[in-house]
C-alpha positions in Angstrom: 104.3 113.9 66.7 106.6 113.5 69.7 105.7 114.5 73.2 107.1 114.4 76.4 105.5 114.0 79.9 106.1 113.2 83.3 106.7 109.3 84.0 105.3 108.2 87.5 106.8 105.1 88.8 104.9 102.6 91.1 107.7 102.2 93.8 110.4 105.4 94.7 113.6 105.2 94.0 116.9 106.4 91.7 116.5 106.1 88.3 119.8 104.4 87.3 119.5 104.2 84.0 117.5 105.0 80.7 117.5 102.4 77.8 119.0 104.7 74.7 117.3 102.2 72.3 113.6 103.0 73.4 114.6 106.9 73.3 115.6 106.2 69.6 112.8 103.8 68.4 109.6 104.6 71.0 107.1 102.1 68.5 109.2 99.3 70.4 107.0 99.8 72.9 104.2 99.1 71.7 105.3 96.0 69.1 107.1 94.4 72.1 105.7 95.6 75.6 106.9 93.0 77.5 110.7 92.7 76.3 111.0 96.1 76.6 111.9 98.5 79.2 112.5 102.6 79.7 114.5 102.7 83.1 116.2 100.9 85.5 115.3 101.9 89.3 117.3 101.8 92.5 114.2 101.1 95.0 115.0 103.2 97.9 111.7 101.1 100.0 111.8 97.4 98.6 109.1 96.8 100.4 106.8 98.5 97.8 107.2 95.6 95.6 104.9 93.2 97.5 101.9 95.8 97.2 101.9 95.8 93.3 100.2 93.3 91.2 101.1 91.0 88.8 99.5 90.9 85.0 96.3 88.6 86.4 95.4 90.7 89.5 95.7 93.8 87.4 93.2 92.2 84.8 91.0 91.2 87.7 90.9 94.7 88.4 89.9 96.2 85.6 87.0 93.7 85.0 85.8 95.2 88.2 85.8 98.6 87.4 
Protein backbone atom coordinates (compact mmCIF):
# COMPACT_ATOMS: atom_id res chain seq x y z
CA UNK A 1 0.00 0.00 0.00
CA UNK A 2 1.45 3.37 -0.91
CA UNK A 3 0.43 6.63 0.78
CA UNK A 4 1.34 9.99 0.57
CA UNK A 5 1.32 12.78 3.27
CA UNK A 6 2.61 16.03 4.16
CA UNK A 7 6.50 16.09 5.12
CA UNK A 8 7.29 18.73 7.90
CA UNK A 9 10.72 19.77 8.05
CA UNK A 10 12.53 20.95 11.31
CA UNK A 11 14.22 24.20 9.88
CA UNK A 12 12.35 26.37 6.69
CA UNK A 13 13.64 26.64 3.72
CA UNK A 14 13.61 25.63 -0.38
CA UNK A 15 13.51 22.17 -1.03
CA UNK A 16 16.23 21.90 -3.66
CA UNK A 17 16.00 18.61 -4.43
CA UNK A 18 14.28 15.09 -3.99
CA UNK A 19 16.43 11.88 -4.10
CA UNK A 20 14.63 9.85 -7.19
CA UNK A 21 16.15 6.62 -5.72
CA UNK A 22 14.12 6.83 -2.30
CA UNK A 23 10.88 7.77 -4.56
CA UNK A 24 11.60 4.38 -6.40
CA UNK A 25 12.67 1.96 -3.50
CA UNK A 26 10.93 3.70 -0.15
CA UNK A 27 12.08 0.20 2.14
CA UNK A 28 15.57 2.03 1.87
CA UNK A 29 14.53 3.86 4.42
CA UNK A 30 13.92 1.87 6.76
CA UNK A 31 17.04 -0.92 5.90
CA UNK A 32 19.43 2.09 5.91
CA UNK A 33 18.09 5.23 7.92
CA UNK A 34 21.11 6.84 8.31
CA UNK A 35 22.69 6.73 4.70
CA UNK A 36 19.65 7.79 3.36
CA UNK A 37 18.01 10.94 2.65
CA UNK A 38 14.49 12.36 0.85
CA UNK A 39 15.44 16.08 0.14
CA UNK A 40 17.99 18.49 0.04
CA UNK A 41 16.94 22.03 1.76
CA UNK A 42 18.07 25.52 1.07
CA UNK A 43 17.75 26.94 4.87
CA UNK A 44 16.35 30.29 4.42
CA UNK A 45 17.22 30.89 8.74
CA UNK A 46 20.49 28.93 9.41
CA UNK A 47 20.20 29.75 12.59
CA UNK A 48 17.56 26.98 13.26
CA UNK A 49 20.18 24.50 13.10
CA UNK A 50 21.70 25.12 16.56
CA UNK A 51 18.12 24.51 18.25
CA UNK A 52 17.85 20.89 17.04
CA UNK A 53 19.28 17.92 18.64
CA UNK A 54 21.63 15.51 17.77
CA UNK A 55 20.84 11.45 18.01
CA UNK A 56 21.81 11.42 22.02
CA UNK A 57 19.75 14.52 23.13
CA UNK A 58 16.87 13.23 21.22
CA UNK A 59 17.22 9.79 23.07
CA UNK A 60 17.52 11.74 26.32
CA UNK A 61 14.29 13.07 25.43
CA UNK A 62 12.38 10.35 24.86
CA UNK A 63 13.44 8.53 28.10
CA UNK A 64 11.84 11.53 29.75
CA UNK A 65 8.72 11.43 28.30
Amino acid sequence: MKAAADLYTPVSGEVVAANAEILAAPEQLNAAPYESWLMRIRMSAPAQVAALMDADAYGAYRNIK
